[in-house]
TIGUSE-148089 format. One line per 4 residues: for each residue z, y, x of N, C-alpha, C. Coordinates in steps of 0.2 Angstrom, whole numbers, plus 5000, padded with zeros to 4 digits. Each point is the difference from the previous one (the first is absolute). Layout:
Z:Y:X:Z:Y:X:Z:Y:X; ...
% end
This chain:
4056:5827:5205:5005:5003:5004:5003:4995:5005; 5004:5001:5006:5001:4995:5004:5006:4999:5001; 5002:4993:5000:5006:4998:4998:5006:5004:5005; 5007:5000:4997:5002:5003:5005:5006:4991:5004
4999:4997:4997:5003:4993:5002:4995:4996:4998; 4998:4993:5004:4997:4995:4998:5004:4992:4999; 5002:4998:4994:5003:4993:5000:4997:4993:5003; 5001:5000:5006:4997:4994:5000:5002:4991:4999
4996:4997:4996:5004:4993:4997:4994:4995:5004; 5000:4996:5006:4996:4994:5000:5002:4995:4994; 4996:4994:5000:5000:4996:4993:4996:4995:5004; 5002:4995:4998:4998:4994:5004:5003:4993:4994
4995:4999:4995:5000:4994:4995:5006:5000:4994; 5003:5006:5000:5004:5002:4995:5000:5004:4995; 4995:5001:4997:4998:5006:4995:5005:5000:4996; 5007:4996:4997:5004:5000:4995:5005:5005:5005
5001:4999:5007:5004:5003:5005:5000:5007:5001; 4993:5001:5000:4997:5008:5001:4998:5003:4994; 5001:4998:4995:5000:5003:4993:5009:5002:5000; 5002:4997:5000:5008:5002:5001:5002:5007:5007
4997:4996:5005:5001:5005:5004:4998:5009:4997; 4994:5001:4998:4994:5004:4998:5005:5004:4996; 5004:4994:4994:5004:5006:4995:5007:5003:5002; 5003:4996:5004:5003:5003:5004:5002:5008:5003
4992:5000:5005:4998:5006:5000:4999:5004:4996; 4995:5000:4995:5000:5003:4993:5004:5003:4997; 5008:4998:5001:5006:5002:4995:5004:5006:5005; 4998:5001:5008:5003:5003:5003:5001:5009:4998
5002:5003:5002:5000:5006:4999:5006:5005:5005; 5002:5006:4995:5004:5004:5003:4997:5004:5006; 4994:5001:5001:4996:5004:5005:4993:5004:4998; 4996:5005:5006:4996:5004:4998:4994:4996:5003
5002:4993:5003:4990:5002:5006:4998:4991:4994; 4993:5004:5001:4995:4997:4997:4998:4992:5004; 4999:4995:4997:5002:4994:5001:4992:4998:4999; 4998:4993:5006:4997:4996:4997:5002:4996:5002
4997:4991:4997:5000:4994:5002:4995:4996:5002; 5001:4998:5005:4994:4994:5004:5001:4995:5002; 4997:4994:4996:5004:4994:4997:4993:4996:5005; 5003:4998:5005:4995:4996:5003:5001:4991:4999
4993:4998:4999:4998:4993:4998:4998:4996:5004; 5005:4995:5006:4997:4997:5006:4999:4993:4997; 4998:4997:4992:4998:4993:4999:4994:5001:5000; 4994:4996:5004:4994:5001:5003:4998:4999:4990
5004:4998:4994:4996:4999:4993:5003:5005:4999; 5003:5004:5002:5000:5007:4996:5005:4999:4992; 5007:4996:5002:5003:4999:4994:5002:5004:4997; 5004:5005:5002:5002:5006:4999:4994:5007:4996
4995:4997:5002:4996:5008:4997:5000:5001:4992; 5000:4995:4997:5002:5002:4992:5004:5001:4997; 5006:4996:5005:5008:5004:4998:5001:5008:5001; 4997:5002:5006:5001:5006:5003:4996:5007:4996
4992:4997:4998:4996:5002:4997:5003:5003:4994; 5004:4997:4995:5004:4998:4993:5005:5006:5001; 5002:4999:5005:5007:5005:5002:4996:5007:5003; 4995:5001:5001:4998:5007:5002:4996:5003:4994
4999:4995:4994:4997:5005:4995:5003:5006:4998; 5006:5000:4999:5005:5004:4998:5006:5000:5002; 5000:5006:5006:5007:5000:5004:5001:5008:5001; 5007:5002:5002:5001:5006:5001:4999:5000:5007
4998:4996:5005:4997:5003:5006:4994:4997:5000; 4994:5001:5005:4994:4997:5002:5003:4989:5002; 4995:4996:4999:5001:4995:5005:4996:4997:5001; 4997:4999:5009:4995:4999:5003:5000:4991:5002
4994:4997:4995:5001:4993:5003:4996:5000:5007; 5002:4996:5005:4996:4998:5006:5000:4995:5001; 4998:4997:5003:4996:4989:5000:4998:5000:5009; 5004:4998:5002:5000:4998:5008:4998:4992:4999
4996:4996:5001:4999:4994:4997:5001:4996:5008; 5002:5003:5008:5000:4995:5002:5008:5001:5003; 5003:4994:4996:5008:4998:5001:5004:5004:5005; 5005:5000:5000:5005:5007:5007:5003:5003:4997
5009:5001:5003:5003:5004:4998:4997:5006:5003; 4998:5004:5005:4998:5003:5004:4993:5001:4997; 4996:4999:4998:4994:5001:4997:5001:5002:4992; 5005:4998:4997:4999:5003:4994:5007:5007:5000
5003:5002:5005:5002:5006:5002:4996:5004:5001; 4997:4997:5006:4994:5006:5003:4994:5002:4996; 4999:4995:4996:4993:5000:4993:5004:5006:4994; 5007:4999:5000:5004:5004:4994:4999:5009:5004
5003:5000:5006:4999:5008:5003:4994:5002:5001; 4995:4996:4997:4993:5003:5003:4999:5001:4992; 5002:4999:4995:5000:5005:4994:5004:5004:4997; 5007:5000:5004:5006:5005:4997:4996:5006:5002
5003:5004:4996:4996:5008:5000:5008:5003:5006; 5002:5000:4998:5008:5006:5003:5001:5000:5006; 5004:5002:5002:5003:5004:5008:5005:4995:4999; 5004:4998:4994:5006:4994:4999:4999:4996:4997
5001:4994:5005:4998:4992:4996:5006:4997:5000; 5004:4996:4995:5006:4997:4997:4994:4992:4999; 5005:4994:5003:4998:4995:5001:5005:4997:4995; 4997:4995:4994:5003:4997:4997:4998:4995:4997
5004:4991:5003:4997:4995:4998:5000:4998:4996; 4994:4997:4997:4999:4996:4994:5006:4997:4995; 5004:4999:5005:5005:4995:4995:5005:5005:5000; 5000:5006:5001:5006:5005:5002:5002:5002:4993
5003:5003:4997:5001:5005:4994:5006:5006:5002; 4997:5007:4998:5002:5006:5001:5006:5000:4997; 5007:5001:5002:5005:5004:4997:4998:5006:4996; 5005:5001:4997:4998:5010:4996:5004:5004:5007
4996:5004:4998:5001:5007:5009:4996:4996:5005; 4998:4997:5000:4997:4994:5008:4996:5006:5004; 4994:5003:4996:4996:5006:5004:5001:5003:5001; 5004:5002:4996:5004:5008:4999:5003:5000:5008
5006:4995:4998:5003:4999:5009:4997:4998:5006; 4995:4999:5001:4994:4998:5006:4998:5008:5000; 4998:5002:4994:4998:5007:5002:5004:5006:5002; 5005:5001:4997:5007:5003:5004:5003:4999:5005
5000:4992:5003:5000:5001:5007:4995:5002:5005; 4996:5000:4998:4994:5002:5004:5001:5006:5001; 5001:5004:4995:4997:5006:4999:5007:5004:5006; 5006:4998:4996:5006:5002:5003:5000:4999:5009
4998:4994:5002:4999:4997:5007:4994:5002:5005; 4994:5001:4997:4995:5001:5002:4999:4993:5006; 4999:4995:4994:5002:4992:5004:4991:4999:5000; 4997:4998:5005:4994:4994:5001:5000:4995:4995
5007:4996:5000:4999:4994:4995:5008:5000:4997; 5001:4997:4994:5005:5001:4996:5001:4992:4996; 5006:4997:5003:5000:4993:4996:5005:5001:4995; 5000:4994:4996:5006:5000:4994:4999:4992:4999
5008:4998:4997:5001:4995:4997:4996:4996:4997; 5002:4992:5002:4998:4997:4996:5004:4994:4996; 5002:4999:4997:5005:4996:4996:4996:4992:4999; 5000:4994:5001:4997:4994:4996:5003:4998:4994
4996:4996:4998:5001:4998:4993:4997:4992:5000; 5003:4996:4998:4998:4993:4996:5001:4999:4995; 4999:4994:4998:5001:4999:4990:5006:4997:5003; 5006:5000:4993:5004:4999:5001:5002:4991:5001
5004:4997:5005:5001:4994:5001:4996:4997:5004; 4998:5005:5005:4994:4997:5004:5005:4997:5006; 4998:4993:5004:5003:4999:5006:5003:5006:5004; 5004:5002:5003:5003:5002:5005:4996:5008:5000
5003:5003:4992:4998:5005:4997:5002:5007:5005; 5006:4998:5004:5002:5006:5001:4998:5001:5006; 4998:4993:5005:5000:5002:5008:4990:5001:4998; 4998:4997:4995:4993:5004:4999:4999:5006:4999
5003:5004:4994:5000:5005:4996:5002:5005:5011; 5006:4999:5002:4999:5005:5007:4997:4999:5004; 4995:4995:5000:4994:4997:5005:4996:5006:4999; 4997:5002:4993:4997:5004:4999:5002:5008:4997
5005:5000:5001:5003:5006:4999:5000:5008:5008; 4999:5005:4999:5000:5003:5007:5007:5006:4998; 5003:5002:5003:5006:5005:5001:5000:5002:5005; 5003:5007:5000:4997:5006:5006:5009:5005:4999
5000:5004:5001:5004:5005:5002:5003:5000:4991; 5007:5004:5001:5001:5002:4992:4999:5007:4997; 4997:5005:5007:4999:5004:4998:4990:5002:5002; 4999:5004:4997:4994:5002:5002:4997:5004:5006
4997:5000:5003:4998:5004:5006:4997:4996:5005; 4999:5004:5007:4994:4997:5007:5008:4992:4999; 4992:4999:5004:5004:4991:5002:4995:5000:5008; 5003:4995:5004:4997:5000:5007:4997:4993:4999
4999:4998:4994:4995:4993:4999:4998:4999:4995; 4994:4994:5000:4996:4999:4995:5002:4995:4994; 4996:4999:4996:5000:4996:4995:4995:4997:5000; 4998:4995:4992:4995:4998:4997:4995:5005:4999
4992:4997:4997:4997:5007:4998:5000:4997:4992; 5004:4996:4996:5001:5001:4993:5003:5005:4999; 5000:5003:4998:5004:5006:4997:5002:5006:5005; 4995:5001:5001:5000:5006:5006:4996:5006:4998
5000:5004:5005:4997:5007:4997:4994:5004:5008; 4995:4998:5001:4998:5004:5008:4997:5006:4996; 5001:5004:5008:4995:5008:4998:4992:4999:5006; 4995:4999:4998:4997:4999:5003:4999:5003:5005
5002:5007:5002:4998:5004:5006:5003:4998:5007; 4999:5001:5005:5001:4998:5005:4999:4992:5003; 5007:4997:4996:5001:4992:5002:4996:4993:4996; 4997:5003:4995:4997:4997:4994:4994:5003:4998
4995:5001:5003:4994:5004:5001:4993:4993:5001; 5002:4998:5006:4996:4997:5004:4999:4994:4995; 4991:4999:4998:4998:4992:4995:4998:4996:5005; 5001:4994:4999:5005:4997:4997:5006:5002:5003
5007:5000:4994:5005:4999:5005:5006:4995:5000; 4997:4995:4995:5003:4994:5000:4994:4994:5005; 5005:4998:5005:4996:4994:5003:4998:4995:4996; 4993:4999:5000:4998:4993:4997:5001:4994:5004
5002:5001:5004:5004:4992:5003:5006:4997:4997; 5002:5005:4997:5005:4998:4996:5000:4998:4993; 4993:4999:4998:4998:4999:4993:5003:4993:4999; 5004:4993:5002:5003:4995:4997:5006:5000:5001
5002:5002:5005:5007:4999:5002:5005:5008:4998; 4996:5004:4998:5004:5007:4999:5003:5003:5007; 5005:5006:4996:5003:5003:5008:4995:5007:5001; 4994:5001:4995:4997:5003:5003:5005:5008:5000
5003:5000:4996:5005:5005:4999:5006:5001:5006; 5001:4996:5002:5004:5001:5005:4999:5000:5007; 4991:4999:5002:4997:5003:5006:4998:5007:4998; 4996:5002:4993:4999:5006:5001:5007:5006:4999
5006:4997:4997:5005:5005:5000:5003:5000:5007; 5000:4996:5003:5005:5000:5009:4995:5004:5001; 4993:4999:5002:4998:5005:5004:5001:5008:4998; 4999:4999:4993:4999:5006:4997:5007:5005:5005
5006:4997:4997:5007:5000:5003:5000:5002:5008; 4999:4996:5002:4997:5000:5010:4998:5009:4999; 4994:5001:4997:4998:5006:5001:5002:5007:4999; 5006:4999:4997:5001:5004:4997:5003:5001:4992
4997:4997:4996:5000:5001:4993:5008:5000:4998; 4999:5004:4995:5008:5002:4996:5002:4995:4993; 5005:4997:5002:4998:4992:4993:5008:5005:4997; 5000:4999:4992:5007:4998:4995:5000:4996:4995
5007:5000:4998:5001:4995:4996:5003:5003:4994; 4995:4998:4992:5002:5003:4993:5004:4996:4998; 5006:5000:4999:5005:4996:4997:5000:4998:4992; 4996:5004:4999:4999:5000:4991:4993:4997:4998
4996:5001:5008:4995:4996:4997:4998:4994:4998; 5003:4995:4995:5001:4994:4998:4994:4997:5000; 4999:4993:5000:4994:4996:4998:5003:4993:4996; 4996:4996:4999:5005:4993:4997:4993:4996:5002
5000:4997:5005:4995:4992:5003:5003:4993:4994; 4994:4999:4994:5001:4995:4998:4998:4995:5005; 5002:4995:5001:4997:4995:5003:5001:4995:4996; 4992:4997:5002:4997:4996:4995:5004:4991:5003
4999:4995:4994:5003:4993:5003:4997:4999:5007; 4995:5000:5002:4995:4998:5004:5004:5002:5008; 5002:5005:4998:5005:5005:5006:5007:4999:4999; 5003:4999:4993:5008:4997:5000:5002:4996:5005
4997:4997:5004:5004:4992:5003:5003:5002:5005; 5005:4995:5004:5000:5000:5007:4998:5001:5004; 4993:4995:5000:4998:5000:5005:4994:5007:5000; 4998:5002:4996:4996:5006:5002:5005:5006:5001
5007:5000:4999:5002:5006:5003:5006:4999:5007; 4998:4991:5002:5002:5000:5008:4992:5001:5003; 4995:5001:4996:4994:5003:5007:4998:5004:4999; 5002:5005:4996:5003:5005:5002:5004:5005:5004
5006:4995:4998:5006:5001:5005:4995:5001:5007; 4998:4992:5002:4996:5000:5006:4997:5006:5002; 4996:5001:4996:4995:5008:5000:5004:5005:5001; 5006:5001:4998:5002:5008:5001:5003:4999:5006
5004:4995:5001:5000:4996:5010:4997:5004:5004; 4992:4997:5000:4995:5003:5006:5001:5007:4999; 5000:5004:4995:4998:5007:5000:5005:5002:5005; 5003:5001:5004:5003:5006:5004:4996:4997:5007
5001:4992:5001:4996:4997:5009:4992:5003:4998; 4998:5000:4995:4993:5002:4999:4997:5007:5001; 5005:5004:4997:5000:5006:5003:5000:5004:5004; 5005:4995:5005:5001:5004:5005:4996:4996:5006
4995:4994:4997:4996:4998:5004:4993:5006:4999; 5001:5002:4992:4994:5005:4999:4998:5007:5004; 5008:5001:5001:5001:5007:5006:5000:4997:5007; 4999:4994:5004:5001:4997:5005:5006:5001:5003
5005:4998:4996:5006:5003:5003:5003:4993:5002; 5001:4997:5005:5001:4994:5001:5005:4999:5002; 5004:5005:5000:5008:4998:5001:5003:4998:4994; 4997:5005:4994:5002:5000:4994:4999:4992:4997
4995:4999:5003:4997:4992:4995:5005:4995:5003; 5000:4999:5007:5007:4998:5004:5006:4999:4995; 5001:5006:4997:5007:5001:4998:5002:4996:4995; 4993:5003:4993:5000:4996:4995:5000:4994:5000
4995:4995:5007:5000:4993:4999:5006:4997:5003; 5004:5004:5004:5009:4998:5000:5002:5001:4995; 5001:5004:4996:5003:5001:4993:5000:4995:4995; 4994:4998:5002:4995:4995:4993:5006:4995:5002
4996:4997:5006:5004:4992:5004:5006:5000:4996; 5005:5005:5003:5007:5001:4999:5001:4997:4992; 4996:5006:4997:5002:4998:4992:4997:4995:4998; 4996:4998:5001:4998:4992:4997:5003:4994:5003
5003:5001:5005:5006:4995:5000:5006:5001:4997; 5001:5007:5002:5010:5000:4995:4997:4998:4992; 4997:5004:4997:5000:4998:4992:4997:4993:5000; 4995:4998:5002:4997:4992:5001:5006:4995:5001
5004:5002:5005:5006:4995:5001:5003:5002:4993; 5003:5004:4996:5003:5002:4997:4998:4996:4994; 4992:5001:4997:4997:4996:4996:5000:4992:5000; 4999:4999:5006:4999:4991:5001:5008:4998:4998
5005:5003:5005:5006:4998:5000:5005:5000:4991; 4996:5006:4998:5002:4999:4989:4997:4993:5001; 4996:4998:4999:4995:4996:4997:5003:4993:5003; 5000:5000:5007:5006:4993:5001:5004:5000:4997
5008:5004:4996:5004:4999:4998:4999:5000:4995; 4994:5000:4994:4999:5001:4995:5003:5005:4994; 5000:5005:5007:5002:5009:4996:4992:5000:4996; 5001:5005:4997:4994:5003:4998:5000:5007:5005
4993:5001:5004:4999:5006:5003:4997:5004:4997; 5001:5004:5000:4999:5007:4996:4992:5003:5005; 4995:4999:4994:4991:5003:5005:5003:5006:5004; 5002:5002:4998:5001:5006:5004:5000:4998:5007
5005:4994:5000:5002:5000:5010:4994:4996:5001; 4995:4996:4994:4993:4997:5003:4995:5005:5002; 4999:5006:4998:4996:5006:5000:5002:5003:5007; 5007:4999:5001:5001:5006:5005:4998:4995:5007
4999:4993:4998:4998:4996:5006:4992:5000:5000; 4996:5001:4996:4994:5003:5001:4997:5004:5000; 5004:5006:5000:4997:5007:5000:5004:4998:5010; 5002:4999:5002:5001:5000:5007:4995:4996:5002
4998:4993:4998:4993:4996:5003:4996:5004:4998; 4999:5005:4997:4994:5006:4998:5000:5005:5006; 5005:5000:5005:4999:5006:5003:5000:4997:5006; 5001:4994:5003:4999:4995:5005:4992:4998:4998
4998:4996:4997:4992:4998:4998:4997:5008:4998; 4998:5003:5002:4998:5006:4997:4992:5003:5001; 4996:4994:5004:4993:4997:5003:4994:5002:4996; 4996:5002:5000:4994:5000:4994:4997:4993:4999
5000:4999:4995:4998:4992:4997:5005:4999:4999; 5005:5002:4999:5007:4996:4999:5002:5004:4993; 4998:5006:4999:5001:5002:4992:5001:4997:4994; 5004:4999:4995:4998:4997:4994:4993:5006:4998
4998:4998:4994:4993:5002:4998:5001:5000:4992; 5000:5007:4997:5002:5000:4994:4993:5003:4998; 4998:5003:5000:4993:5003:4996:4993:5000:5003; 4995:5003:4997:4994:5000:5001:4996:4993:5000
4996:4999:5005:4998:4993:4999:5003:4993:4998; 5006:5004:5003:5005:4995:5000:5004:4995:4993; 4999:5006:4998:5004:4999:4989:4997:4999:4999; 4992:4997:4998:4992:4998:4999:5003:4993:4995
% end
């Protein structure tokens, strides 16, 4: 019988991570449509296949291992959609864990809205007593509206819901240019949005992003900061909008001096500056430097 929703999980050298992810799912309930899971494995050793394996012997839904062996955020998406069976693909990362209601709510927006694509919350988490616990923990946290419905913008594609017909049809439809650097979620959802497509947001659909020590630090979440920077000049370099890129690399400028001064000038008096004001000075040198080559580079060949 074919699924009426397909769970999609990439996995990329964390079989402990997507084993958690996996049951998460598993516990969801409160609805009628038939479920599967497809747990794609982009470590060229296939780390994940006997964790996955283990976990499919005995489940109340189907779960489809799949093995993309060459490295990509974008490649092990597009490798996950070319085995999901369903009309509805729900995107959820390996490190992510499902709230209770999490589908339920993704599916009831949908259904209510007649949304293309449906995002939901993401909450971060470290162990506790980590450096600079908090301005990390919001680094990776996402917040949307307080109520549920259409929204006139996008999100991440962790914890998201597409309907494949119309805007989400066409394979591949994640760029594999984007396989180190990511983003690929946020060129195919601006277009998608350009064209038409009906985005909302489930307010109840929770996730919790563990982030592992490797990702705790500073400095991986100012190059990211960097990274979420370029998304808007990149965008709107993607659409050729060239007033728009104009706009954002004023913006950038602006803001990487006021908080950069703001940062240097604590650190001369031997204030202690709060990351936040050093983030928002790099998320503006993000939208000023926002050049191809100039990405940081989080996955695929890259994490090797």
């Amino acid at each position: 019988m074919t699924p009426d929703v397909s769970v999609v999980i990439p996995t990329f050298r964390r079989p402990d991570f997507v084993e958690r992810a996996v049951k998460s799912v598993l516990l969801q309930k409160g609805f009628k449509a038939l479920v599967e899971i497809v747990v794609l494995d982009n470590d060229p050793e296939a780390s994940a296949r006997e964790t996955v394996e283990s976990l499919a012997a005995s489940t109340r839904w189907p779960i489809e291992y799949g093995h993309e062996p060459e490295p990509g955020v974008a490649n092990a998406r597009n490798a996950a959609l070319r085995l999901a069976k369903a009309k509805l693909i729900v995107f959820l990362d390996d490190d992510e864990i499902a709230a209770e209601g999490w589908l339920k709510s993704l599916l009831d927006v949908q259904e209510e809205t007649n949304a293309d694509a449906v995002f939901g919350p993401v909450k971060g988490k470290v162990a506790a007593n980590t450096p600079h616990q908090a301005y990390i923990e919001a680094r990776f946290t996402r917040q949307g509206p307080p109520q549920s419905g259409l929204i006139d913008t996008y999100y991440g594609c962790g914890n998201s819901l597409i309907k494949r017909a119309k805007y989400f049809s066409d394979a591949p439809i994640f760029d594999p240019a984007t396989n180190e650097t990511g983003g690929e979620d946020d060129a195919l959802f601006s277009a998608a949005l350009a064209d038409g497509a009906r985005f909302a947001w489930a307010t109840n659909a929770l996730v919790y992003e563990m982030i592992p020590p490797t990702r705790a630090t500073l400095s991986y979440a100012l190059s990211k900061a960097f990274a979420f920077g370029q998304g808007p000049t990149q965008t709107c370099w993607q659409h050729r909008k060239v007033f728009g890129v104009l706009y954002w690399m004023a913006v950038g400028l602006g803001q990487f001096a006021l908080f950069g001064t703001l940062y240097g000038t604590k650190r001369l008096l031997r204030a202690k500056p709060k990351p936040e004001t050093l983030d928002r000075a790099v998320q503006g040198l993000g939208k000023f430097l926002w050049f191809k080559g100039l990405e940081p580079r989080f996955y695929g060949a890259s994490a090797l």
